[in-house]
KOLGU-4560 file (N, C-alpha, C; in nm, 3 decimals, padded with zeros to 5 digits):
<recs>
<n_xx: 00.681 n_yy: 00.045 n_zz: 00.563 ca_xx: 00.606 ca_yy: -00.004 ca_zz: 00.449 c_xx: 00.600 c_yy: 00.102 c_zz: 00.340 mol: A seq: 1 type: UNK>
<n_xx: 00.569 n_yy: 00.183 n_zz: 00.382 ca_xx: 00.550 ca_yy: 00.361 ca_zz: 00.280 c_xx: 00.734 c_yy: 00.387 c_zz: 00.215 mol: A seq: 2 type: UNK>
<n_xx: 00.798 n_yy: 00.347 n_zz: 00.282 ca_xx: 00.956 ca_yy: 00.366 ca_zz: 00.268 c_xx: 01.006 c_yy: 00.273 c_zz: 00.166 mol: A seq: 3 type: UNK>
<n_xx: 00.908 n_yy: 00.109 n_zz: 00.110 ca_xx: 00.983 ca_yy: 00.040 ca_zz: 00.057 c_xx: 00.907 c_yy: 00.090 c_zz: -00.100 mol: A seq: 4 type: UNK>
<n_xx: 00.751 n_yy: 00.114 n_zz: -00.083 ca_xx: 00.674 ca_yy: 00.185 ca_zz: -00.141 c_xx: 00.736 c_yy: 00.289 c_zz: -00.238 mol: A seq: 5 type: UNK>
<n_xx: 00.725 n_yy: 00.368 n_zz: -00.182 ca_xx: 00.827 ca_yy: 00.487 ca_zz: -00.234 c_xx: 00.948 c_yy: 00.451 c_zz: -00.330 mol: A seq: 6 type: UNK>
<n_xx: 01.028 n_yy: 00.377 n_zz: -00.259 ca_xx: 01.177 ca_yy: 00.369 ca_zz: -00.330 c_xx: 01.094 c_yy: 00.222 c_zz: -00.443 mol: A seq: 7 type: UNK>
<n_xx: 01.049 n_yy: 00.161 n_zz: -00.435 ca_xx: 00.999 ca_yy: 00.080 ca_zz: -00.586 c_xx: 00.951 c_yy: 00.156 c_zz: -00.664 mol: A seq: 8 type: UNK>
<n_xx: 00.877 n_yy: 00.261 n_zz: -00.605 ca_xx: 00.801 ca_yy: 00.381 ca_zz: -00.682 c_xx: 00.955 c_yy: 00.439 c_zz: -00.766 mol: A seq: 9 type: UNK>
<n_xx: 01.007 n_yy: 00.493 n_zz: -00.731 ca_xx: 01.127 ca_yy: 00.529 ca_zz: -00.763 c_xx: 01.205 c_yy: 00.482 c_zz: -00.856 mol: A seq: 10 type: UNK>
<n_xx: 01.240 n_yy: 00.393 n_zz: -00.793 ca_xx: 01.302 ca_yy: 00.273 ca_zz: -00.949 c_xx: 01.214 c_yy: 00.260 c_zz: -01.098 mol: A seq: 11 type: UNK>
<n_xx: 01.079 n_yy: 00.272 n_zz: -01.045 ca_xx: 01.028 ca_yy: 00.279 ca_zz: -01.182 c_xx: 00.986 c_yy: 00.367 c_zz: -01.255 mol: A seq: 12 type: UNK>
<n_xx: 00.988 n_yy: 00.500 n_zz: -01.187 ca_xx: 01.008 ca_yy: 00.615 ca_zz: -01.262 c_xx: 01.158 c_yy: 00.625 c_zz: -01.319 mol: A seq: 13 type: UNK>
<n_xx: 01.250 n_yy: 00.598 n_zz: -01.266 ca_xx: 01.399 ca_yy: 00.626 ca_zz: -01.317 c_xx: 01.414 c_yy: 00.511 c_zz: -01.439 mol: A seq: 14 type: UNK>
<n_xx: 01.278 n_yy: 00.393 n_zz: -01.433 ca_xx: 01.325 ca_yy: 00.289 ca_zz: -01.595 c_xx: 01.231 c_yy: 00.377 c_zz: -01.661 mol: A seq: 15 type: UNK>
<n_xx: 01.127 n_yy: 00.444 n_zz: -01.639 ca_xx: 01.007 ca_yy: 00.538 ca_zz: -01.737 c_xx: 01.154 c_yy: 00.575 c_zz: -01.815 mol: A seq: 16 type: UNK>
<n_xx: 01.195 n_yy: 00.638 n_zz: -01.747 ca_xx: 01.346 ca_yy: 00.764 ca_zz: -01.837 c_xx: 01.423 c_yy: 00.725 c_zz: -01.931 mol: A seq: 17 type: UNK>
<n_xx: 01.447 n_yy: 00.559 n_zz: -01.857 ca_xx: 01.524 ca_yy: 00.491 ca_zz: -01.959 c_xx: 01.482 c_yy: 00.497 c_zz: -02.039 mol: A seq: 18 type: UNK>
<n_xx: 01.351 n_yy: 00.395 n_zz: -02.061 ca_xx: 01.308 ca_yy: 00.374 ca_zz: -02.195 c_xx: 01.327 c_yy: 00.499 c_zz: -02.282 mol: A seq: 19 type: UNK>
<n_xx: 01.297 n_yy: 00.647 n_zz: -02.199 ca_xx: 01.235 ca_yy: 00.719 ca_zz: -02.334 c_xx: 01.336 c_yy: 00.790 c_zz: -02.360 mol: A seq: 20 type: UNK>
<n_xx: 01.458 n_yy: 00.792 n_zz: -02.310 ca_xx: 01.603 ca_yy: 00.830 ca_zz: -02.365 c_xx: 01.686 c_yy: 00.675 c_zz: -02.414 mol: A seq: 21 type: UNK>
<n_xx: 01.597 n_yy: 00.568 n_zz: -02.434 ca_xx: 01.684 ca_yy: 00.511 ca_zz: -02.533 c_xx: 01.665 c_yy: 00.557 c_zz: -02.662 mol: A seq: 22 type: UNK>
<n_xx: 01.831 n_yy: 00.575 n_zz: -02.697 ca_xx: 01.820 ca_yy: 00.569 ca_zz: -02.853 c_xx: 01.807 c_yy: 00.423 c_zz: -02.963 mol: A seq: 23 type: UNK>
<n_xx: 01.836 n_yy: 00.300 n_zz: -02.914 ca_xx: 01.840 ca_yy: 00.236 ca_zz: -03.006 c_xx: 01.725 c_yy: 00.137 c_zz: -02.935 mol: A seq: 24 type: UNK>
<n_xx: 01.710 n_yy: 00.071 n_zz: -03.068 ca_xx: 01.554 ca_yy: -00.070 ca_zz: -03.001 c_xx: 01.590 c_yy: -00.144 c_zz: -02.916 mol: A seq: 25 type: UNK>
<n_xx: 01.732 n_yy: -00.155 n_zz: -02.928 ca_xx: 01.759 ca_yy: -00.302 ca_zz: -02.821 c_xx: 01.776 c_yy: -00.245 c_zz: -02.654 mol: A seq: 26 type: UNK>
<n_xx: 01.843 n_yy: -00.117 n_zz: -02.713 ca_xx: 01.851 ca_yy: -00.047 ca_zz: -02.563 c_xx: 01.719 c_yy: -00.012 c_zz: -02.489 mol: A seq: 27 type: UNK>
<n_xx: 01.615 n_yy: 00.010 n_zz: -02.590 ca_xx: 01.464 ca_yy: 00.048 ca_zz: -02.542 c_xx: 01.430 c_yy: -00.077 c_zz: -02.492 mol: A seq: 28 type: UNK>
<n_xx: 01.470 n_yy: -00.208 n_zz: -02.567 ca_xx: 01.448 ca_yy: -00.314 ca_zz: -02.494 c_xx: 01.432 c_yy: -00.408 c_zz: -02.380 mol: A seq: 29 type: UNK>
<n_xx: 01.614 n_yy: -00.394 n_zz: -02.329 ca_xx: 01.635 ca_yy: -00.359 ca_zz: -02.214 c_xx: 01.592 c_yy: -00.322 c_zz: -02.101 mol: A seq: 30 type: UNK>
<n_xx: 01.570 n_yy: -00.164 n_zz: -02.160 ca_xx: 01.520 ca_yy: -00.084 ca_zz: -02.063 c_xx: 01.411 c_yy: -00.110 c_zz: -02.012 mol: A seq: 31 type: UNK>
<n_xx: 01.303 n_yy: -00.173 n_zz: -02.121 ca_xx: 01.167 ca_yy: -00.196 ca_zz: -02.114 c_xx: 01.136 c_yy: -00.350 c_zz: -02.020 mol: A seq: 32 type: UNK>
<n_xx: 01.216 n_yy: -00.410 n_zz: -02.036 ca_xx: 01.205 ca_yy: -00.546 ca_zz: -01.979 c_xx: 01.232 c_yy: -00.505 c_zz: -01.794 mol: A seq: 33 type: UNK>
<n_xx: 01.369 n_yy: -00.428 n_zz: -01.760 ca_xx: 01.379 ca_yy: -00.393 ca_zz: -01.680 c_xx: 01.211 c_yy: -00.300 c_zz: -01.609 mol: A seq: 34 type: UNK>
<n_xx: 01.172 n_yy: -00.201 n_zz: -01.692 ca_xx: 01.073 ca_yy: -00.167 ca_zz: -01.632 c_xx: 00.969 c_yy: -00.254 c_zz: -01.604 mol: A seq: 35 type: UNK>
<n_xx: 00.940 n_yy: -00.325 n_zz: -01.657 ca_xx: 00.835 ca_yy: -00.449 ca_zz: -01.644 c_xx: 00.883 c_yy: -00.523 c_zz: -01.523 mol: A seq: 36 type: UNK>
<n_xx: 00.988 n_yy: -00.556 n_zz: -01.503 ca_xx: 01.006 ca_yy: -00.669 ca_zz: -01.370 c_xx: 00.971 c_yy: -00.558 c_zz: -01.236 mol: A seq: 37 type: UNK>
<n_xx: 01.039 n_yy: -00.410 n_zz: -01.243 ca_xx: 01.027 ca_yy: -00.338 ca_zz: -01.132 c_xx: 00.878 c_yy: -00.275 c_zz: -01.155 mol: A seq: 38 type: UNK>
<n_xx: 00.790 n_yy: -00.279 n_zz: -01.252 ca_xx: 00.646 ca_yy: -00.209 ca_zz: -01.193 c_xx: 00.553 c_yy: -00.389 c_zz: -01.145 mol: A seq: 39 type: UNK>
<n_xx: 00.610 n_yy: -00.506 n_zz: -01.196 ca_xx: 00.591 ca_yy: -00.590 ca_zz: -01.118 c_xx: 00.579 c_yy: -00.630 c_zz: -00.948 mol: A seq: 40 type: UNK>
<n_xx: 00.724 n_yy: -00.584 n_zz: -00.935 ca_xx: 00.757 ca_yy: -00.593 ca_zz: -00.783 c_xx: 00.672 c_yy: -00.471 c_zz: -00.729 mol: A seq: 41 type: UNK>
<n_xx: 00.667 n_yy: -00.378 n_zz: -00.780 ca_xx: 00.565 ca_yy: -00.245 ca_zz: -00.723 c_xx: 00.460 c_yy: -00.255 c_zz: -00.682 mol: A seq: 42 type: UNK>
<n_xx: 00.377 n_yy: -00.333 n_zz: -00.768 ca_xx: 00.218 ca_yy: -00.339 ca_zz: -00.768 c_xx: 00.209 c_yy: -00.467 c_zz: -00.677 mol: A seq: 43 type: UNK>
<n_xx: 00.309 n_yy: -00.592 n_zz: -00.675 ca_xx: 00.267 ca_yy: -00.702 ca_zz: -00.567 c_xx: 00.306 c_yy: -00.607 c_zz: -00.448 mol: A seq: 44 type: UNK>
<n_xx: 00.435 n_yy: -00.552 n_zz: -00.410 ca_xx: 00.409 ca_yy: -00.450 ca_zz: -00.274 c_xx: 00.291 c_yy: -00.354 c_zz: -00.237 mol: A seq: 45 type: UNK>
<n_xx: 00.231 n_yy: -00.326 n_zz: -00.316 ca_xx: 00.106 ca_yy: -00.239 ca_zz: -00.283 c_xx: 00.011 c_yy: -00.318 c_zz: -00.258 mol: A seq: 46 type: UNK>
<n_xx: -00.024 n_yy: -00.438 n_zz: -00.318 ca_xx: -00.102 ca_yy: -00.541 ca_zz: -00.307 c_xx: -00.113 c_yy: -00.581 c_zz: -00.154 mol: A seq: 47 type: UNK>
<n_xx: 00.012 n_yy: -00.603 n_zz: -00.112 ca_xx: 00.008 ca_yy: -00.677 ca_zz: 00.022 c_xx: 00.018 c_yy: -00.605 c_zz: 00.137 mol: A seq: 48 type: UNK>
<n_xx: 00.023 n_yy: -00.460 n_zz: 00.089 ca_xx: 00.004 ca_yy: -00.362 ca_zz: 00.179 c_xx: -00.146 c_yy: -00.310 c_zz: 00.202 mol: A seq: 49 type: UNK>
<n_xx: -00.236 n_yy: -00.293 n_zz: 00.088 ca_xx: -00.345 ca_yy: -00.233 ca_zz: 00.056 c_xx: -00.467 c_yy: -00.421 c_zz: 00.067 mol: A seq: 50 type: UNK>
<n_xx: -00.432 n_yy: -00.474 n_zz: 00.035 ca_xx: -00.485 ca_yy: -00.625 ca_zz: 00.040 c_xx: -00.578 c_yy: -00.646 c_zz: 00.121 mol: A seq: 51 type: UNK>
<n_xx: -00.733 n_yy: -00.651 n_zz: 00.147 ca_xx: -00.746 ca_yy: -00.720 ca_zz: 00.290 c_xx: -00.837 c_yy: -00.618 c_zz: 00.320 mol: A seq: 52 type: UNK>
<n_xx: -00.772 n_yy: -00.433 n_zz: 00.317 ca_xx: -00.874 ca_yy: -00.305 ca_zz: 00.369 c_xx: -01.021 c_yy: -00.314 c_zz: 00.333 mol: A seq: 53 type: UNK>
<n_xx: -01.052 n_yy: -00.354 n_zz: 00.203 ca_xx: -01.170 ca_yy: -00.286 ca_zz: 00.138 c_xx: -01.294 c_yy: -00.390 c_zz: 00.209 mol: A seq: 54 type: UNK>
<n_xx: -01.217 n_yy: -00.516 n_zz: 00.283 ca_xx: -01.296 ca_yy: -00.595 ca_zz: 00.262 c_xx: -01.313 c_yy: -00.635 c_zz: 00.431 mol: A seq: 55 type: UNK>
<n_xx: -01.198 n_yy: -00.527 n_zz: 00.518 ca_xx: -01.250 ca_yy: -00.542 ca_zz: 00.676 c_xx: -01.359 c_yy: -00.426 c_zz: 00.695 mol: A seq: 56 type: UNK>
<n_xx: -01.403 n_yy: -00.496 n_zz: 00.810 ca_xx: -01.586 ca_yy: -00.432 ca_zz: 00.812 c_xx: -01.564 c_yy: -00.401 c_zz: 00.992 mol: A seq: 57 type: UNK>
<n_xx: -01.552 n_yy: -00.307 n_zz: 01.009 ca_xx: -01.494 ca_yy: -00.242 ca_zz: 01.172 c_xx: -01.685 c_yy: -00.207 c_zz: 01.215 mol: A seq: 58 type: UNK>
<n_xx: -01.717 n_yy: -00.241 n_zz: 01.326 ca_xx: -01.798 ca_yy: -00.210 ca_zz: 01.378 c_xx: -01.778 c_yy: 00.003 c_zz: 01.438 mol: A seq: 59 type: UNK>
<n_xx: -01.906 n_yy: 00.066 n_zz: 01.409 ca_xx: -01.844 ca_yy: 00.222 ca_zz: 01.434 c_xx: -01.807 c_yy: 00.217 c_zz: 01.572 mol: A seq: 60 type: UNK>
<n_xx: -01.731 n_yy: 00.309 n_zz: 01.602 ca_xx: -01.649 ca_yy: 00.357 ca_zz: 01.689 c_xx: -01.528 c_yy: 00.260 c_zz: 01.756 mol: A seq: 61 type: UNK>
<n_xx: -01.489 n_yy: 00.177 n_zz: 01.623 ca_xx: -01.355 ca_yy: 00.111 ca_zz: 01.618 c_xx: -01.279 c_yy: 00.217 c_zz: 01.495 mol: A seq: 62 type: UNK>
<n_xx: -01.151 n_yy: 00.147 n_zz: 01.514 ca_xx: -01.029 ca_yy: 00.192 ca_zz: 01.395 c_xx: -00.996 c_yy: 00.089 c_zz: 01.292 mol: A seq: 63 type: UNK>
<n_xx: -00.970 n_yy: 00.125 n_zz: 01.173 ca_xx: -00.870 ca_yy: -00.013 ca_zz: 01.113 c_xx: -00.719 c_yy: 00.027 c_zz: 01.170 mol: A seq: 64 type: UNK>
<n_xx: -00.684 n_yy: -00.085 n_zz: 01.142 ca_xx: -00.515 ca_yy: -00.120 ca_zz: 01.123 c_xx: -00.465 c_yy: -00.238 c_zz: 01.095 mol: A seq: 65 type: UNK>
<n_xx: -00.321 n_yy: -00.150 n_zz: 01.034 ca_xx: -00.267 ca_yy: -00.277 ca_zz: 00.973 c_xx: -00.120 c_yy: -00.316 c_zz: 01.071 mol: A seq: 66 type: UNK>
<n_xx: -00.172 n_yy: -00.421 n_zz: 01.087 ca_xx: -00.092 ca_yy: -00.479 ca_zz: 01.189 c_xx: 00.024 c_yy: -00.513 c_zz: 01.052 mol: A seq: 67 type: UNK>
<n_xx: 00.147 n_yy: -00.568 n_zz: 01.098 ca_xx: 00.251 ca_yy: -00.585 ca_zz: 01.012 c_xx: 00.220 c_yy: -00.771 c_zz: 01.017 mol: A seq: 68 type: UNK>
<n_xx: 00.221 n_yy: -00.796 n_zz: 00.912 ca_xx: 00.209 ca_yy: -00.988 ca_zz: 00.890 c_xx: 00.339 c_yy: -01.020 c_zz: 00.945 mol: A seq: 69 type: UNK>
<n_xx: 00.365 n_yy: -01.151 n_zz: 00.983 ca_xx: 00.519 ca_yy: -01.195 ca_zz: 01.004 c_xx: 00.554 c_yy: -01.272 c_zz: 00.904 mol: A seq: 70 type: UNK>
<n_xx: 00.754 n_yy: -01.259 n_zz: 00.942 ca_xx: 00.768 ca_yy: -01.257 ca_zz: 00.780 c_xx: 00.728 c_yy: -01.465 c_zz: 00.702 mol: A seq: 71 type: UNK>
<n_xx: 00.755 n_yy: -01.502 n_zz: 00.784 ca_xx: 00.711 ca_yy: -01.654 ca_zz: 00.724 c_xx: 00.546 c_yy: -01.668 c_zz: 00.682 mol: A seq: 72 type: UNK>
<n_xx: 00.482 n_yy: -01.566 n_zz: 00.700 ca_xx: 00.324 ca_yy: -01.466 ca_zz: 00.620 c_xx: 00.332 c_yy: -01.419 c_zz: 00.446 mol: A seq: 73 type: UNK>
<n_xx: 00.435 n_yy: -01.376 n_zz: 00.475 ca_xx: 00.437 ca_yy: -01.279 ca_zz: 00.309 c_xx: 00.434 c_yy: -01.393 c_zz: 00.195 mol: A seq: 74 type: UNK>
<n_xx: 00.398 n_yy: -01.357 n_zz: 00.134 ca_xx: 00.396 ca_yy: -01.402 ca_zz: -00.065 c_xx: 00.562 c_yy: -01.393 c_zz: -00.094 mol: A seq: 75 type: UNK>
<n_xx: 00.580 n_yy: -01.438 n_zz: -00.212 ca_xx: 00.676 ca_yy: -01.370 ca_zz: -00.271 c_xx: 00.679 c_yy: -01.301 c_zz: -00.340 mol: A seq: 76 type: UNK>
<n_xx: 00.800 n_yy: -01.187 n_zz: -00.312 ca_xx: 00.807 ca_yy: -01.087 ca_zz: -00.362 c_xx: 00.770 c_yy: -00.957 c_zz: -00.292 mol: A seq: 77 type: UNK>
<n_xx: 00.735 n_yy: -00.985 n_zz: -00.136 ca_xx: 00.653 ca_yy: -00.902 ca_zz: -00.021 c_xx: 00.780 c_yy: -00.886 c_zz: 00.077 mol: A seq: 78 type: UNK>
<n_xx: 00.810 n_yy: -00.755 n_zz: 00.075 ca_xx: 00.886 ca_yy: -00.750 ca_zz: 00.220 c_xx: 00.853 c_yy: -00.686 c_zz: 00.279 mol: A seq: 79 type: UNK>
<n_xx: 00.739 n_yy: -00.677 n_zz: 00.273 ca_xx: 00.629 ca_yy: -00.587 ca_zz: 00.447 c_xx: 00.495 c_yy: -00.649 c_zz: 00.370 mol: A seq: 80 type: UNK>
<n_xx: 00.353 n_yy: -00.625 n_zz: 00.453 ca_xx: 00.254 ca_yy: -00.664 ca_zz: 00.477 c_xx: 00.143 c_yy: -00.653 c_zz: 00.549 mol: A seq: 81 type: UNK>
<n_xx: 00.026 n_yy: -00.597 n_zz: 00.515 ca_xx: -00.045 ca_yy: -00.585 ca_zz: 00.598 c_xx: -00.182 c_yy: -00.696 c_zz: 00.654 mol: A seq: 82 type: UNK>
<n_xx: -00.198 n_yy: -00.729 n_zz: 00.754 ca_xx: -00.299 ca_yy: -00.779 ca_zz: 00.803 c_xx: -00.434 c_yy: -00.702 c_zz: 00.896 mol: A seq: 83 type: UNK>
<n_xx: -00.497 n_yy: -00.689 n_zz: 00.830 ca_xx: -00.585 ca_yy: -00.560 ca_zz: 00.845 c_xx: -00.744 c_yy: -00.630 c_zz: 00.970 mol: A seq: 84 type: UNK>
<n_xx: -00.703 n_yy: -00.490 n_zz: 01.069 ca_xx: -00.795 ca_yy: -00.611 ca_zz: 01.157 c_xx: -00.863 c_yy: -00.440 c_zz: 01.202 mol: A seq: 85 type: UNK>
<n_xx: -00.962 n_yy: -00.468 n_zz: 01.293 ca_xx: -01.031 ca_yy: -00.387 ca_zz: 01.353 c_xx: -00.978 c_yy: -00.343 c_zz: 01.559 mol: A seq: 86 type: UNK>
<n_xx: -00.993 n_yy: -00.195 n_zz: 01.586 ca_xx: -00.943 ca_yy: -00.225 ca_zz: 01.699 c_xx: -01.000 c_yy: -00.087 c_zz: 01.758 mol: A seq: 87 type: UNK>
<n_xx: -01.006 n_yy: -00.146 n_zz: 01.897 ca_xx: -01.133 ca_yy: -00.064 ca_zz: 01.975 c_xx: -01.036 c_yy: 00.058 c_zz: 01.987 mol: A seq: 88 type: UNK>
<n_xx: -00.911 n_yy: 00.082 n_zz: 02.024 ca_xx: -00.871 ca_yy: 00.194 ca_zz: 02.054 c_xx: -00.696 c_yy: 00.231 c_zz: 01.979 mol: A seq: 89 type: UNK>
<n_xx: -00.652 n_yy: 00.331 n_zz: 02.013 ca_xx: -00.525 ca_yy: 00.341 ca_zz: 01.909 c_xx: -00.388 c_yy: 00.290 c_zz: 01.974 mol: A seq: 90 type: UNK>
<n_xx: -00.379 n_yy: 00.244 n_zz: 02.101 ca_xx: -00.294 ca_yy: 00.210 ca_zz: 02.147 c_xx: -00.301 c_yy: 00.027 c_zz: 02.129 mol: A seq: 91 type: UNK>
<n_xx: -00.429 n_yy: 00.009 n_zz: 02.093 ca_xx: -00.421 ca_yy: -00.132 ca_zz: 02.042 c_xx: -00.351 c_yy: -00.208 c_zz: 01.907 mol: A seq: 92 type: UNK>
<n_xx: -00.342 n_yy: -00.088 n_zz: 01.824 ca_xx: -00.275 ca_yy: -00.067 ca_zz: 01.654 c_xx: -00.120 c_yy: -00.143 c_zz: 01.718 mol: A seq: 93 type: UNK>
<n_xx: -00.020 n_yy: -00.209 n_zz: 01.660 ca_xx: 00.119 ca_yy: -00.239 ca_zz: 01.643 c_xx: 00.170 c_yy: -00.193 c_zz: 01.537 mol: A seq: 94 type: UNK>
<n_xx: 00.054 n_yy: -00.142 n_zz: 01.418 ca_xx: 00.115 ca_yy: -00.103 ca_zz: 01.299 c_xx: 00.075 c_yy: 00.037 c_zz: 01.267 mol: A seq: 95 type: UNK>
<n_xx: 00.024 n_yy: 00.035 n_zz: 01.153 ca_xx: -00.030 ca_yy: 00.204 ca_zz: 01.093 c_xx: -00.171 c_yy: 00.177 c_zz: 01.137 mol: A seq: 96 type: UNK>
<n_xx: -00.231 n_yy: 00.303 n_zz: 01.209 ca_xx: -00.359 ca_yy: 00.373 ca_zz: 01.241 c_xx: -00.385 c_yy: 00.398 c_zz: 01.154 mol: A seq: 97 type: UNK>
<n_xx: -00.554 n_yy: 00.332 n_zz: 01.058 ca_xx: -00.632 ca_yy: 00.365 ca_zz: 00.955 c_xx: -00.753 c_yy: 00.454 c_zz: 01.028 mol: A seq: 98 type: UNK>
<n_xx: -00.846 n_yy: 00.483 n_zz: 00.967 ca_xx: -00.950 ca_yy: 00.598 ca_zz: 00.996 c_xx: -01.041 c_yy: 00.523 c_zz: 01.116 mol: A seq: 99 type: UNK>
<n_xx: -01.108 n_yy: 00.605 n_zz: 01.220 ca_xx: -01.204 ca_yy: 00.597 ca_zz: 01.273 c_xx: -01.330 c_yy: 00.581 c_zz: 01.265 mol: A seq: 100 type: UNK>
<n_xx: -01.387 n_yy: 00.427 n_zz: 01.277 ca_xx: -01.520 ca_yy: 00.419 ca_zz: 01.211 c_xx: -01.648 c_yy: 00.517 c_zz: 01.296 mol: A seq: 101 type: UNK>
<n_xx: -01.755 n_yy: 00.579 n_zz: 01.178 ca_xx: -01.808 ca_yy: 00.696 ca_zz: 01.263 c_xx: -01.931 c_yy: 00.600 c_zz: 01.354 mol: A seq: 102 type: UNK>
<n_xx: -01.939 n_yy: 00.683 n_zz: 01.456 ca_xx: -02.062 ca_yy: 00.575 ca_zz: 01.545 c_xx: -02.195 c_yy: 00.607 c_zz: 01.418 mol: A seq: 103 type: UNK>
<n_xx: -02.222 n_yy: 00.739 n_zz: 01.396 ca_xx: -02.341 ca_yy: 00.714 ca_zz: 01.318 c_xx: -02.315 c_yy: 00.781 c_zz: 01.196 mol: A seq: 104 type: UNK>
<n_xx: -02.427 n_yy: 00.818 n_zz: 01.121 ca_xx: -02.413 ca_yy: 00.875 ca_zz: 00.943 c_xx: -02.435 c_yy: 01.035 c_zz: 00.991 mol: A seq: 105 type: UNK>
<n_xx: -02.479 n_yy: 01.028 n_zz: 01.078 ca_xx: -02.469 ca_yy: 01.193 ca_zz: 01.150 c_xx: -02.315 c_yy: 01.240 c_zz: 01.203 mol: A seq: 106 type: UNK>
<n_xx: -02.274 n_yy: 01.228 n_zz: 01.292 ca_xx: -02.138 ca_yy: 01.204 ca_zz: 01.306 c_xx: -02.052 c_yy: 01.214 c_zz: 01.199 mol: A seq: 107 type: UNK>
<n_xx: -02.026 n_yy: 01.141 n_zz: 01.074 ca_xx: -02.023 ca_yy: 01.147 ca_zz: 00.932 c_xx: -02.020 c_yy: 01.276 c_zz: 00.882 mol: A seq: 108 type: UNK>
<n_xx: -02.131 n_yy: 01.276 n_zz: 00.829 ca_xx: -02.153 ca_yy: 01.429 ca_zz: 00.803 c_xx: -02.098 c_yy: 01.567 c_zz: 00.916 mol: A seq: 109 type: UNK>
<n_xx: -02.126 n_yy: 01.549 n_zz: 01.014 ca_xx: -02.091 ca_yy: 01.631 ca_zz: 01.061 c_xx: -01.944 c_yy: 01.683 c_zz: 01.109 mol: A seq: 110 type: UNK>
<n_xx: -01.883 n_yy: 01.587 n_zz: 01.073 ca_xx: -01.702 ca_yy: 01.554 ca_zz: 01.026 c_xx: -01.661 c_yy: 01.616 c_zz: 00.899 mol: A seq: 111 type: UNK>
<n_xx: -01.755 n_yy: 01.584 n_zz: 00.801 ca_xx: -01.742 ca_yy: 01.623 ca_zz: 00.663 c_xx: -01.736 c_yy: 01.740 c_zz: 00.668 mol: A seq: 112 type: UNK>
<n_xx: -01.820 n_yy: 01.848 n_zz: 00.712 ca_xx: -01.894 ca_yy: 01.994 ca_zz: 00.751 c_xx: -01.739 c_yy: 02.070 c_zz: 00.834 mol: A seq: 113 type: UNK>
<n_xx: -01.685 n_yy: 01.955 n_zz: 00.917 ca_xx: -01.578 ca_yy: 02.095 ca_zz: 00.963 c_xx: -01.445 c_yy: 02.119 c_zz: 00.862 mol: A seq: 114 type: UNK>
<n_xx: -01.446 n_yy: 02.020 n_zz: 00.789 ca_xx: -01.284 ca_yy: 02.026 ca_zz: 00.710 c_xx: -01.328 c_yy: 02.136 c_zz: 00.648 mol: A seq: 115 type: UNK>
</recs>
């Protein structure tokens, strides 16, 4: 998911360039239209990766993760996906391991205190 991330990331820094080494309007044009379709495809991939987190609610001393959606799941324009669920331990994850919910606000803090 971070791999397709990245390389869209990529593509649209390399149209940033275009645009600003075009010399003529139509070529800025171009260039510009091109950047628009690829920070398009960028931001729906982050969407369907990031989608879903802010709004799962893990009881403490669970994990998030994002399990991978299957592909007859995705939107268009999605070629990975996350479905973001809660899970008692890390061998339960199939996808990426998100943070450890703390059992208490003490715990918390006291996490904070060793970094």
């Amino acid at each position: 998911m971070f791999t397709i991330l990245g390389s869209r990331a990529q593509v649209v820094q390399r149209d940033v360039g275009s645009v600003r080494r075009a010399r003529m309007p139509s070529d800025a044009s171009v260039a510009g239209e091109r950047l628009d379709e690829h920070m398009v495809s960028l931001v729906i991939q982050f969407q369907a990766a990031a989608g879903g987190y802010g709004a799962t609610h893990c009881l403490p001393g669970t994990r998030i993760c994002c399990q991978p959606k299957r592909s007859q799941d995705l939107l268009p324009g999605e070629q990975t996906a996350c479905k973001w669920a809660c899970v008692s331990s890390a061998r339960a994850c199939r996808g990426f391991l998100g943070p450890r919910i703390p059992q208490s606000s003490a715990e918390s803090r006291q996490r904070r205190g060793s970094k």
